[in-house]
DSSP file (Angstrom, degrees, kcal/mol; ACC not computed):
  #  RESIDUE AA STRUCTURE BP1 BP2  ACC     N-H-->O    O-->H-N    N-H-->O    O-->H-N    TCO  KAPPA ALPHA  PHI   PSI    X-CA   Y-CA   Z-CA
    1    1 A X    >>        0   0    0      0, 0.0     4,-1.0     0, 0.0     3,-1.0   0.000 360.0 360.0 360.0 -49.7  158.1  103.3   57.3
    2    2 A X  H >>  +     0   0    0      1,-0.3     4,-0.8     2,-0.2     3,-0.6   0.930 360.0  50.1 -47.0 -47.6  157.9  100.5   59.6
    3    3 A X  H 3> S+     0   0    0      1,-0.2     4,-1.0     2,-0.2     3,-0.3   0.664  94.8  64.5 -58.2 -26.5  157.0  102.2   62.0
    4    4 A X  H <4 S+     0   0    0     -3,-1.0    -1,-0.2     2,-0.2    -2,-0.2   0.645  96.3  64.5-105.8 -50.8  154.4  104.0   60.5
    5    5 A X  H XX S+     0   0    0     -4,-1.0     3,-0.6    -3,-0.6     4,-0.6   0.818 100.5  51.5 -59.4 -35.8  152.4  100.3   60.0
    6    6 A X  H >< S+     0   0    0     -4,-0.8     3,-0.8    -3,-0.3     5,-0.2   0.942 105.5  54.0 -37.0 -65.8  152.0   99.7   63.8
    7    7 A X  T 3< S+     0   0    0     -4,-1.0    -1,-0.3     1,-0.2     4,-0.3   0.345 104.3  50.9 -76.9   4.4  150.6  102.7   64.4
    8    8 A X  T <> S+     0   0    0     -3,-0.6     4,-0.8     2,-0.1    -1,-0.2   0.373 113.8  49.0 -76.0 -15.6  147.6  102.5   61.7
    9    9 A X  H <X S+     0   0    0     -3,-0.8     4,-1.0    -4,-0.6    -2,-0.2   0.663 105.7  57.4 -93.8  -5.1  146.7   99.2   63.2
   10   10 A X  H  > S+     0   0    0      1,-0.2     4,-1.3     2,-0.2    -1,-0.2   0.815 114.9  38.7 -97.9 -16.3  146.8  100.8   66.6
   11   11 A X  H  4 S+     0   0    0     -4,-0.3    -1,-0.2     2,-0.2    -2,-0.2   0.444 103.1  61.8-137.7  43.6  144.3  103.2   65.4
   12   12 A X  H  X S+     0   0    0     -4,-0.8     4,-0.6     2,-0.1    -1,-0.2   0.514 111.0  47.4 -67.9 -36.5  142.1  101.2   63.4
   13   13 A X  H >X S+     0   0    0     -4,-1.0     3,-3.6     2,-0.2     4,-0.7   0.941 104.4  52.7 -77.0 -86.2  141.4   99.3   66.8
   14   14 A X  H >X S+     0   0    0     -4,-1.3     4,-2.1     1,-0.4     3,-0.8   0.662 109.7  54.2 -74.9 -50.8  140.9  102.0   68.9
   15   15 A X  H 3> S+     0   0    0      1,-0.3     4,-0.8     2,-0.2    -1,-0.4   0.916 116.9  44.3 -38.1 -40.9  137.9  103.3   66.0
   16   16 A X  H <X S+     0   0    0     -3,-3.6     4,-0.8    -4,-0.6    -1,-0.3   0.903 117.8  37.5 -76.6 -42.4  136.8  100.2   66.5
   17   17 A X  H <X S+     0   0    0     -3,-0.8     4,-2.4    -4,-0.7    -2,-0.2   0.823 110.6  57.1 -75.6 -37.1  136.9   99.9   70.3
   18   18 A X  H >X S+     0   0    0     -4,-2.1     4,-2.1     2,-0.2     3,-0.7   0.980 102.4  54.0 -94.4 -39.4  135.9  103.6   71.3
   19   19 A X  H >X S+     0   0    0     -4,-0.8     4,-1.5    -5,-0.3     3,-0.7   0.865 120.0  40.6 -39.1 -83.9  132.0  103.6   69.2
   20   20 A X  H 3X S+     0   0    0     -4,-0.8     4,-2.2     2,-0.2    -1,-0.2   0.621 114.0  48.1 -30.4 -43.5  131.6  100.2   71.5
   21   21 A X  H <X S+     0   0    0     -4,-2.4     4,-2.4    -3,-0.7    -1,-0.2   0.902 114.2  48.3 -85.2 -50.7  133.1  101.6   74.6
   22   22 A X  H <X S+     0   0    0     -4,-2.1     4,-2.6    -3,-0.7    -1,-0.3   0.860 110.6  50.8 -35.9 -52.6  130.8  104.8   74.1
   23   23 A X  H  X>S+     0   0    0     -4,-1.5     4,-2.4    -5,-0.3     5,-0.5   0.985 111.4  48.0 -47.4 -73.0  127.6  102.4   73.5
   24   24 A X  H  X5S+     0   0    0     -4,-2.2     4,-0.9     1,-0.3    -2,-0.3   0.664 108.2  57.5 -51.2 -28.6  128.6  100.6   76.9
   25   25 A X  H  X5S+     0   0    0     -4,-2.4     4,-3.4     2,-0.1    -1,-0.3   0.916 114.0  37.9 -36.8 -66.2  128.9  104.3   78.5
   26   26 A X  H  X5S+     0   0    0     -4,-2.6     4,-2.2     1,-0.2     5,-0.3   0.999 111.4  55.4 -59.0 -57.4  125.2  105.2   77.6
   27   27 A X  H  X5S+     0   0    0     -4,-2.4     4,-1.3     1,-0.2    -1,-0.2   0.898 107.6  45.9 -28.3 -49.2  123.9  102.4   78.1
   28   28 A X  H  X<S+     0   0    0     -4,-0.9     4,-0.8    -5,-0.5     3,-0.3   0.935 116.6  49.8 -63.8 -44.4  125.1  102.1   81.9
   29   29 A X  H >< S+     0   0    0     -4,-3.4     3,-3.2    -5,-0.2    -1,-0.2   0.982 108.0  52.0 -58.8 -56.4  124.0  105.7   82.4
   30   30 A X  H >< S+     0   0    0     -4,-2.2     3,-0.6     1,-0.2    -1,-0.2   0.620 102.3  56.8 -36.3 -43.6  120.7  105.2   81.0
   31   31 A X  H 3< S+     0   0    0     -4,-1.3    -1,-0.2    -5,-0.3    -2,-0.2   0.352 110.9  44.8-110.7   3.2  119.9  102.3   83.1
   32   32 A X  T << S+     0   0    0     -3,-3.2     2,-0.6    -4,-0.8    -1,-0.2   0.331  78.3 136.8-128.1  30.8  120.6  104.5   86.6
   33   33 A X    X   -     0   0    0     -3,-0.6     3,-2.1    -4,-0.2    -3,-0.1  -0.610  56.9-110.0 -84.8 129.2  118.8  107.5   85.8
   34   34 A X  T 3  S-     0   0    0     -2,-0.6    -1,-0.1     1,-0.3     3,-0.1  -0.112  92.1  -0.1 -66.6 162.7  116.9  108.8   88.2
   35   35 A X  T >  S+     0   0    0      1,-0.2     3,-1.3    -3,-0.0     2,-0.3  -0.145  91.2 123.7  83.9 -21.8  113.5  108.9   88.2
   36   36 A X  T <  S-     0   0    0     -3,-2.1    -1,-0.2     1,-0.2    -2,-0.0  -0.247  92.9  -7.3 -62.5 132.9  113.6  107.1   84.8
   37   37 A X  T >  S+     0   0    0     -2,-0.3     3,-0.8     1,-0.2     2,-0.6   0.822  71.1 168.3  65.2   9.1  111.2  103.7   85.9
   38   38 A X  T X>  +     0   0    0     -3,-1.3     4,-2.2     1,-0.2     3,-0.7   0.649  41.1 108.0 -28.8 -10.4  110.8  104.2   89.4
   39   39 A X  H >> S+     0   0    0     -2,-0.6     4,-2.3     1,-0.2     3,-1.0   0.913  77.0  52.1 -47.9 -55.2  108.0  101.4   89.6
   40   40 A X  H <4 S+     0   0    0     -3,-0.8    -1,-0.2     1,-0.3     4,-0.2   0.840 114.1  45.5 -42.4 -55.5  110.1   98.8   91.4
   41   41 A X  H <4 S+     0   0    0     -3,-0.7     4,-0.4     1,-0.2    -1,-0.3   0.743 112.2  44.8 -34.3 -50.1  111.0  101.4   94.0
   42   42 A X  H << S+     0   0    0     -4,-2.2    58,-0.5    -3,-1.0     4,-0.4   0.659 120.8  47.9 -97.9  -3.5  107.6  102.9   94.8
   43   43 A X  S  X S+     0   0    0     -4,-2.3     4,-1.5    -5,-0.4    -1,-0.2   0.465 108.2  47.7 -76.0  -6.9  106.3   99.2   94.8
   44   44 A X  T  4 S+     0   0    0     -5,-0.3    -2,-0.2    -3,-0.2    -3,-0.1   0.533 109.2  52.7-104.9 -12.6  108.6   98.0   96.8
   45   45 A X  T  4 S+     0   0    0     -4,-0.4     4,-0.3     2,-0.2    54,-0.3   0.603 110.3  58.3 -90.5 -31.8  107.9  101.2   99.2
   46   46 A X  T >> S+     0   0    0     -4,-0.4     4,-2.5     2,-0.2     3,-1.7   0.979 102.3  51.2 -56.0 -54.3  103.9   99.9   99.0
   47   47 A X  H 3X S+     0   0    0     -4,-1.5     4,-0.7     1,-0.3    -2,-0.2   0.700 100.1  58.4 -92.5   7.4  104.5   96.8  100.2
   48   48 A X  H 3> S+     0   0    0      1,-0.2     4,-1.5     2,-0.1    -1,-0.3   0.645 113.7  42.2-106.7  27.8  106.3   97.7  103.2
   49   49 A X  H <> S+     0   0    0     -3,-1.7     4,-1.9    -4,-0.3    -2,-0.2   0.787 103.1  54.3 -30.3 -71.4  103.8   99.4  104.2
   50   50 A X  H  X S+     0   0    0     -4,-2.5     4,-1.6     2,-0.2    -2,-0.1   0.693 109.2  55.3 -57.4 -15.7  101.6   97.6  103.5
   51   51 A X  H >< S+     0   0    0     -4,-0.7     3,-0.5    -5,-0.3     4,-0.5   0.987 112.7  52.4 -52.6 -71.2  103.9   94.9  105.8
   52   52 A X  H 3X S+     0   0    0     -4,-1.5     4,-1.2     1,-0.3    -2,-0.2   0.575 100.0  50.0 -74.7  -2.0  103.6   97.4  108.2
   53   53 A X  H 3< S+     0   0    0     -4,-1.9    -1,-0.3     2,-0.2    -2,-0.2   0.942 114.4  42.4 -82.4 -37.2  100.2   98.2  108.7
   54   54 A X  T << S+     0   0    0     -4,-1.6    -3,-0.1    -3,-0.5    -2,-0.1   0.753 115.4  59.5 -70.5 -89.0   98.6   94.4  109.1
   55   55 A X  T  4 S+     0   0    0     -4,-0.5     2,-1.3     1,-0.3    -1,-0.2   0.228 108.9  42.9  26.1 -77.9  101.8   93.9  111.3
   56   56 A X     <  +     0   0    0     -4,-1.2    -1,-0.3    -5,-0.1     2,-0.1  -0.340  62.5 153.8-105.4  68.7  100.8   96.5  113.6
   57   57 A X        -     0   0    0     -2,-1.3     5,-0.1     1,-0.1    -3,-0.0  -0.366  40.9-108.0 -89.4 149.2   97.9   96.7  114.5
   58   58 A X  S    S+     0   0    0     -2,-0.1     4,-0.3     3,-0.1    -1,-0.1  -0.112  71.3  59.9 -93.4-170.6   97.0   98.3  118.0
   59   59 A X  S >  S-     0   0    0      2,-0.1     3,-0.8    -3,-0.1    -2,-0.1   0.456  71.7-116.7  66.6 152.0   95.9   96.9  121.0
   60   60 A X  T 3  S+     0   0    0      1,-0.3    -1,-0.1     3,-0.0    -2,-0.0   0.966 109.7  52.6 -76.3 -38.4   97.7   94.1  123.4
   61   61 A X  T 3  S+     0   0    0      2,-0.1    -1,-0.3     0, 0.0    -2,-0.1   0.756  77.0 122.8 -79.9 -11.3   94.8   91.2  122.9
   62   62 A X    <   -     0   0    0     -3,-0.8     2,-0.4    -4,-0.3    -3,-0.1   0.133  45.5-164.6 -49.5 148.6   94.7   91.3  119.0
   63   63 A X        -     0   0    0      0, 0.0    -1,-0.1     0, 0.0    -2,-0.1  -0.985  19.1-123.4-130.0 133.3   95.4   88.0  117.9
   64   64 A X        -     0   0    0     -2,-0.4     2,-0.2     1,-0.1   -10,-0.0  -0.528  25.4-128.4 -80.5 161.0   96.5   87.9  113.9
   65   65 A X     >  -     0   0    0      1,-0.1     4,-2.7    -2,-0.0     5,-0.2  -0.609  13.2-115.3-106.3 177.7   94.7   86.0  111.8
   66   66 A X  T  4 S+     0   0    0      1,-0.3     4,-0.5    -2,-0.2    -1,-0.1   0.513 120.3  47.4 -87.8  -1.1   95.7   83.4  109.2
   67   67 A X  T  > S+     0   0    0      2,-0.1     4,-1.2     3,-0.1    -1,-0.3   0.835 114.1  47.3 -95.7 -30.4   94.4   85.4  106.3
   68   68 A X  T >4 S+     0   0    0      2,-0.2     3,-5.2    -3,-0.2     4,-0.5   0.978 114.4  52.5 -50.0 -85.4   96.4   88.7  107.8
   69   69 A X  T 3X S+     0   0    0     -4,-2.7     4,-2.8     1,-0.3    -1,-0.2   0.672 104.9  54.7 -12.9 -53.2   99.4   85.9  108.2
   70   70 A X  H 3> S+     0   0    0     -4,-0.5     4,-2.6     1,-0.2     5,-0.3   0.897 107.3  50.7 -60.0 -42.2   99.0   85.0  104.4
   71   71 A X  H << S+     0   0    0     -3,-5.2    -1,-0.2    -4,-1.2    -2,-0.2   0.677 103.9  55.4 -88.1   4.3   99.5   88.5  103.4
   72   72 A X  H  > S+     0   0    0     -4,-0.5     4,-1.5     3,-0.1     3,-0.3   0.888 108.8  45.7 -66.2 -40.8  102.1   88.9  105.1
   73   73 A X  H >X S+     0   0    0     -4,-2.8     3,-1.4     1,-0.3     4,-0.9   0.978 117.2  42.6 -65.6 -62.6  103.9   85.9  103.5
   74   74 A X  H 3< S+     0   0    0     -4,-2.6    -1,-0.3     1,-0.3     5,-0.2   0.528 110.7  57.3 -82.6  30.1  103.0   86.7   99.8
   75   75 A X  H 3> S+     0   0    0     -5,-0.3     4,-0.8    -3,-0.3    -1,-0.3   0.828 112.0  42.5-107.1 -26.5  103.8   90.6  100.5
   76   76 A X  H <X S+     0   0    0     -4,-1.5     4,-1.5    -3,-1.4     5,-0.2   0.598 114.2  51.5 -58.1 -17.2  107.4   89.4  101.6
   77   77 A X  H  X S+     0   0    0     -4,-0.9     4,-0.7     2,-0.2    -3,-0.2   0.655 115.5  42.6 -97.6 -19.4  107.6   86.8   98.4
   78   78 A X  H  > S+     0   0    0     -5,-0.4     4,-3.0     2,-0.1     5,-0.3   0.760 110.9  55.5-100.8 -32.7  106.6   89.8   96.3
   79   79 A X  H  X S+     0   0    0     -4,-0.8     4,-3.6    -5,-0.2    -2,-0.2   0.990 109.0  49.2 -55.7 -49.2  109.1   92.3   98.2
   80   80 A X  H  X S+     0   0    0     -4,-1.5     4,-2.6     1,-0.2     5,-0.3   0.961 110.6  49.6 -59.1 -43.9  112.0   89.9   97.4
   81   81 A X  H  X S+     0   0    0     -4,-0.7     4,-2.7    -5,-0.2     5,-0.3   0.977 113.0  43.7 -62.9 -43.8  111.2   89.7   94.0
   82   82 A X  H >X S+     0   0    0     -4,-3.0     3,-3.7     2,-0.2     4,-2.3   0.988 111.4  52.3 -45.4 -68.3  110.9   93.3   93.5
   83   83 A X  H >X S+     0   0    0     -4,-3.6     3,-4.1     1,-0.3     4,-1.5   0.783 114.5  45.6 -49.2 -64.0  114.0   94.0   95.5
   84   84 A X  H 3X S+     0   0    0     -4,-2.6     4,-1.7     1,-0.4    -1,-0.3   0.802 112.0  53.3 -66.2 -26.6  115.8   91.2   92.9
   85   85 A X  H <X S+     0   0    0     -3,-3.7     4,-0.8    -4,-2.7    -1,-0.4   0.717 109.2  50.4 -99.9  -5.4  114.0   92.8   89.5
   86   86 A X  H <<>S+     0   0    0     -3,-4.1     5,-1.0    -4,-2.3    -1,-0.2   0.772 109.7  46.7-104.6   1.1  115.3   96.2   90.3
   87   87 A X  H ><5S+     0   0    0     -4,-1.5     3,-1.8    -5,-0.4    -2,-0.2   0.966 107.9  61.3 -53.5 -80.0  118.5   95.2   90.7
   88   88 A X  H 3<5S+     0   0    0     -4,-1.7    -2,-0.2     1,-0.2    -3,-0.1   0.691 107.8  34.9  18.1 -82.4  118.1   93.5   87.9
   89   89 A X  T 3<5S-     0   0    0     -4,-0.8    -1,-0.2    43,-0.0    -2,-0.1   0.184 123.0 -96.0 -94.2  19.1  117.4   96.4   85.3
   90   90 A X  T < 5S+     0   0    0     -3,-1.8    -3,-0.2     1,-0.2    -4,-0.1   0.061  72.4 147.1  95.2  -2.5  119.6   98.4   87.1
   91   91 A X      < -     0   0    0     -5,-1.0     2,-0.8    -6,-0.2    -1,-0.2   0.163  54.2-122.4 -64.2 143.4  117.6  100.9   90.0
   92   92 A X        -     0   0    0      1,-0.1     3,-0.2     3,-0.1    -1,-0.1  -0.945  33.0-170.8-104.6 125.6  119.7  101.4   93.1
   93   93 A X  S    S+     0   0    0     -2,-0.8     4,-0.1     1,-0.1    -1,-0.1   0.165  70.3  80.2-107.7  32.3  116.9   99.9   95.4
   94   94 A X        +     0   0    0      2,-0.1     2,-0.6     1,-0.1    -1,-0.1   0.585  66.5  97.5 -81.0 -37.5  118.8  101.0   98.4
   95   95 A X  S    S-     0   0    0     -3,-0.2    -1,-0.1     1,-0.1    -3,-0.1  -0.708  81.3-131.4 -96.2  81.8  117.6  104.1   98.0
   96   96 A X        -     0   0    0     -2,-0.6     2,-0.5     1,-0.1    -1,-0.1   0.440  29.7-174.2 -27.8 130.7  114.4  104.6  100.4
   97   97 A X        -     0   0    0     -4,-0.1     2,-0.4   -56,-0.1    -1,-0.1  -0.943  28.7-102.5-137.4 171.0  111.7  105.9   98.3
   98   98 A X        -     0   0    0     -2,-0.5     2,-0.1     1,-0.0   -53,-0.1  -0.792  37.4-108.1-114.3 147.3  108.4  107.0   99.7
   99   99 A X        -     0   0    0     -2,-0.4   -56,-0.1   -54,-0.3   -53,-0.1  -0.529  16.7-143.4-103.2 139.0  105.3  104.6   99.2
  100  100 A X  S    S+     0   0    0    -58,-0.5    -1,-0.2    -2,-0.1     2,-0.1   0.859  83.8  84.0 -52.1 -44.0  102.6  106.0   96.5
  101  101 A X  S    S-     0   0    0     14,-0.1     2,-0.3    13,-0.1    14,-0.1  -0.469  70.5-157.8 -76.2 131.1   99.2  104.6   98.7
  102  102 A X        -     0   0    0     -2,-0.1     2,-0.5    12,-0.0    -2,-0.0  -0.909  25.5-124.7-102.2 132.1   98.5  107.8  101.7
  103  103 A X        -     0   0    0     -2,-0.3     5,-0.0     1,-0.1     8,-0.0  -0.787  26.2-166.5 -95.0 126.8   96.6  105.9  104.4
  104  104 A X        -     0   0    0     -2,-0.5    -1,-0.1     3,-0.1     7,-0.0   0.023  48.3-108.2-101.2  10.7   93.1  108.1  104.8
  105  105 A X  S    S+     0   0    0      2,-0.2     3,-0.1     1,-0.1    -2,-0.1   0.636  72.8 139.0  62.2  18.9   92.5  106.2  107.9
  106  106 A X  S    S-     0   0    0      1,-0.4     2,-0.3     3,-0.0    -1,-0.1   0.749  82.1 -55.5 -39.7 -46.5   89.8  103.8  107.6
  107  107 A X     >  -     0   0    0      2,-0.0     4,-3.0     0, 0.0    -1,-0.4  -0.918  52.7 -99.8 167.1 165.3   91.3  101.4  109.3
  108  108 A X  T  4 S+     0   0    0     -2,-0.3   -52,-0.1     1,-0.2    -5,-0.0   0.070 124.3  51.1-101.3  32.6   94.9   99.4  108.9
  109  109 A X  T  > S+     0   0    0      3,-0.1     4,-2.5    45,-0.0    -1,-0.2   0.572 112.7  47.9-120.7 -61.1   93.6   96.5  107.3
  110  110 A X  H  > S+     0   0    0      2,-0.2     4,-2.8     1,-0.2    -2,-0.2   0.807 116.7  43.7 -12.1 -66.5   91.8   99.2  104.7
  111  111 A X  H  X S+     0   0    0     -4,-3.0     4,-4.5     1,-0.2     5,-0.2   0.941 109.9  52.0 -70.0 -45.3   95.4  101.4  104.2
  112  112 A X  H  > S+     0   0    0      2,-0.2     4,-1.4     1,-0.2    -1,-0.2   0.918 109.2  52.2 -66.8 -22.5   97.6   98.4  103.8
  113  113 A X  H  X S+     0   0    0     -4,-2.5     4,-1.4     1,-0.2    -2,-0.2   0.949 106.3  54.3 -62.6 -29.4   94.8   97.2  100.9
  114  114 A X  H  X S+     0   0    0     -4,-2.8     4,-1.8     1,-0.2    -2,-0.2   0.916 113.0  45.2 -66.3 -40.4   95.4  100.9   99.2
  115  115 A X  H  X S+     0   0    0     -4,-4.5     4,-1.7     1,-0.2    -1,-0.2   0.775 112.1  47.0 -74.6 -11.0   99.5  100.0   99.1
  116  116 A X  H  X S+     0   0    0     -4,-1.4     4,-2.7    -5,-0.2    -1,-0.2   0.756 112.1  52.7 -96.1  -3.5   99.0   96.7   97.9
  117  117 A X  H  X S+     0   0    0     -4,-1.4     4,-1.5    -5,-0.2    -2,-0.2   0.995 119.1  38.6 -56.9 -59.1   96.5   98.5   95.1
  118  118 A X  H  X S+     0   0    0     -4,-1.8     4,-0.9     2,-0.2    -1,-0.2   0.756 111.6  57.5 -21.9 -65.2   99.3  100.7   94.4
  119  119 A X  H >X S+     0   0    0     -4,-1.7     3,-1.7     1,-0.3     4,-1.0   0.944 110.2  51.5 -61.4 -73.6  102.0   98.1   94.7
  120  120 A X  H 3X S+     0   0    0     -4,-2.7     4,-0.9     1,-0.3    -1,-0.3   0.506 100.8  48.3 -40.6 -21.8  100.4   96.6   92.4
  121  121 A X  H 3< S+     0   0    0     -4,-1.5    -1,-0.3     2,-0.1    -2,-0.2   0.789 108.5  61.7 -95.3 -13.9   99.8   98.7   89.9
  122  122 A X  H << S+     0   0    0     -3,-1.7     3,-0.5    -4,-0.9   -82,-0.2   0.880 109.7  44.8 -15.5 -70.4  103.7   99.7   90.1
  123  123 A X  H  < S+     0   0    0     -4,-1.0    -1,-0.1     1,-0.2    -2,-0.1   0.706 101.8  61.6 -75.2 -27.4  104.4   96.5   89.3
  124  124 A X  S  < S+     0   0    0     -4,-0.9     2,-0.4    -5,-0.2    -1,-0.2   0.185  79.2 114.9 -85.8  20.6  101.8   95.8   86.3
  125  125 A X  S    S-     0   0    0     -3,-0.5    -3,-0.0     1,-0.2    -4,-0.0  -0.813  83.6 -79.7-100.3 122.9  103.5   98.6   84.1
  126  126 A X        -     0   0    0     -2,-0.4     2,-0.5     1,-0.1    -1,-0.2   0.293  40.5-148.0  -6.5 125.0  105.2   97.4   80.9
  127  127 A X        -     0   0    0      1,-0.2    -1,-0.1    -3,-0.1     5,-0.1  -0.987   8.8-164.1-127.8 133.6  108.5   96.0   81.4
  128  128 A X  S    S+     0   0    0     -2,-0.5     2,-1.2     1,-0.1    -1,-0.2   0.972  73.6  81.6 -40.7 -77.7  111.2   96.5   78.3
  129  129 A X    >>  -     0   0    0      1,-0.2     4,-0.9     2,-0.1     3,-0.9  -0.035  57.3-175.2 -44.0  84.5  113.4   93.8   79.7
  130  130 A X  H >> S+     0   0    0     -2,-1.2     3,-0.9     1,-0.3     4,-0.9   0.833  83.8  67.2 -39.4 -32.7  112.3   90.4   78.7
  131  131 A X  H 34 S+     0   0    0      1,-0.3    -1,-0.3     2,-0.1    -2,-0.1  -0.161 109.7  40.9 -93.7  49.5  114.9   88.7   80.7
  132  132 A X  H <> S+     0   0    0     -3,-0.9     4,-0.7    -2,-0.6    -1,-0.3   0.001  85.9  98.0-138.1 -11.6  112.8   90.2   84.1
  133  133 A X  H XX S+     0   0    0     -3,-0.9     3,-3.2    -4,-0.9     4,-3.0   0.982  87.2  46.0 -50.1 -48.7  109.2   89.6   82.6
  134  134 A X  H >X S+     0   0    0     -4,-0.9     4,-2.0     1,-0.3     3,-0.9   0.906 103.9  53.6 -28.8 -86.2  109.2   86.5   84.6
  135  135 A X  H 34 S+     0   0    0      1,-0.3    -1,-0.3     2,-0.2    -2,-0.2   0.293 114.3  47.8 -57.3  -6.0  110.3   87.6   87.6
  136  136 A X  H XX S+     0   0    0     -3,-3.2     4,-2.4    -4,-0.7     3,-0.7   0.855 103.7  56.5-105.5 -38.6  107.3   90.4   87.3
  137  137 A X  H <X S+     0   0    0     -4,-3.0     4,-3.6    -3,-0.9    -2,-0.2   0.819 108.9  47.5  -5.9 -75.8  104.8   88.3   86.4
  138  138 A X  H 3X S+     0   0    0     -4,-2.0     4,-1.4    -5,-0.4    -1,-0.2   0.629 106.4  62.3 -59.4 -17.9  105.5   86.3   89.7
  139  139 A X  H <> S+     0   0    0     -3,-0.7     4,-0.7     2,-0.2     3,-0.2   0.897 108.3  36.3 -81.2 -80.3  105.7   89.6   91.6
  140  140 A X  H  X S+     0   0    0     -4,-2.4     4,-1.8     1,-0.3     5,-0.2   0.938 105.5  68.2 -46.3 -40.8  101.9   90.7   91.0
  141  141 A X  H  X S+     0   0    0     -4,-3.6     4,-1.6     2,-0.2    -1,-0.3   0.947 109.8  39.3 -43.7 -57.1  100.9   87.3   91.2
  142  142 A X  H >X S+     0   0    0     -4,-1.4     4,-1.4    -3,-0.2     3,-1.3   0.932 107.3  53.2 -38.3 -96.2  102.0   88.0   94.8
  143  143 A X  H >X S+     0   0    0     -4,-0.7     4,-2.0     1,-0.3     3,-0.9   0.712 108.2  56.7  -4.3 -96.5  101.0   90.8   95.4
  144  144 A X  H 3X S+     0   0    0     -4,-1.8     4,-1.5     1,-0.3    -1,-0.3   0.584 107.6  48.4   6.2 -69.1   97.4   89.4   94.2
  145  145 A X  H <X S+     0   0    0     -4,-1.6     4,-1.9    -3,-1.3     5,-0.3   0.927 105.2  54.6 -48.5 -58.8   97.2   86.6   96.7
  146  146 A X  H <X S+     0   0    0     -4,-1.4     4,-0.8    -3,-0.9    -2,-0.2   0.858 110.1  55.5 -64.0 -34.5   98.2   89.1   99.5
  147  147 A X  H  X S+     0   0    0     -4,-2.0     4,-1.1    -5,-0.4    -1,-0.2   0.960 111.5  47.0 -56.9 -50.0   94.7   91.4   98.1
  148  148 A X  H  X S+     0   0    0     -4,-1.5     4,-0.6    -5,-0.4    -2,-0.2   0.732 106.3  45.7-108.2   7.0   92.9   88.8   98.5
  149  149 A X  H  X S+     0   0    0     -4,-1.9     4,-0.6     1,-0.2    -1,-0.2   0.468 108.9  63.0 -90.7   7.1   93.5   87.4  101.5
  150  150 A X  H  X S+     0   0    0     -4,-0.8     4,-1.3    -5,-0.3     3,-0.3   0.688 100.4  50.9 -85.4 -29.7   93.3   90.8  102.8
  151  151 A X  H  X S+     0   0    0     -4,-1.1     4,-0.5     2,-0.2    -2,-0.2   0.791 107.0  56.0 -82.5 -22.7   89.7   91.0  101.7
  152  152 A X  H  < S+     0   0    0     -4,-0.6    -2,-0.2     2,-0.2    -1,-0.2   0.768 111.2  41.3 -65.3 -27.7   89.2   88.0  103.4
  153  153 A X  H >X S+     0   0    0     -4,-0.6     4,-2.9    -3,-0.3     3,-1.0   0.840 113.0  50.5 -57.9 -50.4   90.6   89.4  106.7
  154  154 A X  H 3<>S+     0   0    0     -4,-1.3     5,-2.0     1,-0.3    -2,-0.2   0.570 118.4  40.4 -89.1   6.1   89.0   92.5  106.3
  155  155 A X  T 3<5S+     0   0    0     -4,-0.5     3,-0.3     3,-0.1    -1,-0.3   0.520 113.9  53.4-103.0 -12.1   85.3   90.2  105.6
  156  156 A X  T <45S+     0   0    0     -3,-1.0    -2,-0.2     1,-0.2    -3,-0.1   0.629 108.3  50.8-112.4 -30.4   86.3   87.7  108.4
  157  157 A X  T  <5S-     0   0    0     -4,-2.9    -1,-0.2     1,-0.0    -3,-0.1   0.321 107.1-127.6 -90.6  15.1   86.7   91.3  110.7
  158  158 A X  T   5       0   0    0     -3,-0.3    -3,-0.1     1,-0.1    -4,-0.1   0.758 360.0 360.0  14.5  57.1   83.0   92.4  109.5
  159  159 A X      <       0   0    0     -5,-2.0    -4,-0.1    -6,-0.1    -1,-0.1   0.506 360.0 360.0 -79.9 360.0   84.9   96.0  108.4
């Protein structure tokens, strides 16, 4: 009979424990299923592109300009923030993914504006998680800045 009491208490807890432990299962699954939310990924896949297109531009005399320059800094201030908000909600961003914007070959001032279109609209997709909203906010803002000193390049280069 003594014995008997132990063992109801031991599996009253575990009813208690295994619904919770179950929750915390789904959840974790839930929050790395592919494909589920890719935005962070295929935005984070615009903007290096889009990196790399002002970046490289051909011929040995180019000289960049300071509006190019600018979208390079906010298109790095908006990558790091992506990379940190799909960590964040859970996305393995490790994971190369392939960038939405196909460059049609106007020109590489042109293609990198089509990834940051992209990038941006990636980014501007409802986000569940409040405690990232921020951090997404700040992302398009970037991303923004980096549009429009790319149209300023690409007005300054009379494309």
């Amino acid at each position: 009979m003594n014995n008997i009491k132990p063992r109801i208490k031991q599996l009253a807890l575990l009813g208690l424990l295994l619904p919770a432990f179950s929750a915390m299962t789904a959840m974790s699954a839930h929050a790395d299923e592919p494909g589920r939310h890719p935005f962070y990924a295929h935005a984070e896949a615009d903007l290096h592109q889009a990196h790399w297109l002002i970046e490289h531009r051909p011929g040995d005399n180019w000289e960049m300009g300071r509006d190019e320059q600018r979208a390079l800094e906010e298109i790095d201030r908006a990558s790091q923030i992506v990379m940190q908000l799909g960590l964040d909600v859970g996305k393995d961003m490790y994971h190369p993914e392939h960038s939405d914007a196909h460059p049609d070959h106007r020109g590489r001032l042109h293609d990198a504006l089509d990834s940051l279109g992209k990038a941006h609209d990636d980014l501007a997709h409802e986000e569940d998680d409040p405690r990232v909203r921020g951090m997404q906010r700040d992302a398009v803002h970037h991303v923004d800045i980096a549009i429009s000193a790319l149209h300023h390049a690409i007005e300054s280069a009379g494309y």
